[in-house]
N, C-alpha and C positions, 0 to 999 in steps of 0.2 A: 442179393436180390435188390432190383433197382427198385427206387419207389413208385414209378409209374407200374411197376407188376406189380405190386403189393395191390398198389389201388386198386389194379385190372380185376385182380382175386378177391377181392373183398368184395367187387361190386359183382362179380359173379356168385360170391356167397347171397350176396340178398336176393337178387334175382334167383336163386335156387331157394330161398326164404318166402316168396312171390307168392313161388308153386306150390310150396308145400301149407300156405296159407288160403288157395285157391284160385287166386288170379290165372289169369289165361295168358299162353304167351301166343301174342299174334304175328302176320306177316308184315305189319309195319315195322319202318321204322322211324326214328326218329328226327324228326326235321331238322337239331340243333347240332346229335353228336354221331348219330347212323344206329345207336346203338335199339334191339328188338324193343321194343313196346309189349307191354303187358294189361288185358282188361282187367283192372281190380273188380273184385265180388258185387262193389257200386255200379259200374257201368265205365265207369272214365276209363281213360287211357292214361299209361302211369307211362315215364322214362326213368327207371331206376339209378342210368348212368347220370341222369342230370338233376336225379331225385324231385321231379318235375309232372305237375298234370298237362297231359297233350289236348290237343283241341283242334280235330281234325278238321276245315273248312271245306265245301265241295265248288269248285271254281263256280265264281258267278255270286256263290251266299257271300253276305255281308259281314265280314270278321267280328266288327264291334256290335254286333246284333246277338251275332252267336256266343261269341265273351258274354254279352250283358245277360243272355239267359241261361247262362252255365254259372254265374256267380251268385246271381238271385235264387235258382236252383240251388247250390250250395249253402248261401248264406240261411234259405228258406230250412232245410236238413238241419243245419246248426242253431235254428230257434227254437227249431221243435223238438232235439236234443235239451235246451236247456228249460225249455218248460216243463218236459218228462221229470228232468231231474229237479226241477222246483216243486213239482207236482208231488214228489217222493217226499221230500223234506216237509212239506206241511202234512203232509200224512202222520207224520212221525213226531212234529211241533207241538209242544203243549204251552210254552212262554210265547203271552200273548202280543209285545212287544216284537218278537222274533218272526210271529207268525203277519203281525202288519207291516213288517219290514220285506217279508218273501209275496206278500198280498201286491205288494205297490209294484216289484220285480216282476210278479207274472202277468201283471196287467200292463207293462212296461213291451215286456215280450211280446203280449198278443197286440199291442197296437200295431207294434214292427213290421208282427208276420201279416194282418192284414194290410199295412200297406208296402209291404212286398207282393202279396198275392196279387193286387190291384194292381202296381206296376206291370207287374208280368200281366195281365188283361189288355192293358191298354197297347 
């Protein structure tokens, strides 16, 4: 078996991993390799062959507009991810050393995510 099949079958193993994990397989394809696009359970569009988030542009929109609020968007999910799980941790803190340490962290976080959220306003 050459290695280019082996690849082929591995990346058709995930992409069968996709499905069985929820994601949707759509009629795109992908701009880079041709290979199907898949919506993951978030909303994005994944390219499994190029292991890749797609970012579909509709002629006319502004690429680096649509980038910049697909990333703020993301980045915004990943602070609120990390506040949840700071939020847990001082639940569970009783050294008070440890709890002003996770204290300074989540007000670290919420400056962030407000001025994330202001960006994307403006």
């Amino acid at each position: 078996m050459s290695q280019e099949k082996g690849n082929k079958e591995q990346v058709i193993k995930r992409m069968a991993d996709l499905l069985r994990r929820g994601a949707t397989l759509t009629d795109l394809a992908c701009p880079a390799c041709a290979s199907p696009l898949f919506r993951l359970k978030s909303g994005e569009l994944w390219c499994e062959a190029c292991e890749k988030k797609v970012i579909v542009v509709a002629e006319g929109e502004d690429v680096a507009k649509v980038t910049e609020a697909m990333t703020l968007k993301t980045l915004e999910t990943t602070l609120l991810s990390k506040i949840q799980e700071i939020q847990d941790r001082i639940q569970r803190e009783t050294n008070v050393d440890e709890l002003q340490k996770l204290s300074a962290a989540l007000s670290e976080l919420l400056e962030s995510l407000e001025r994330i959220r202001r960006t994307k306003r403006s």
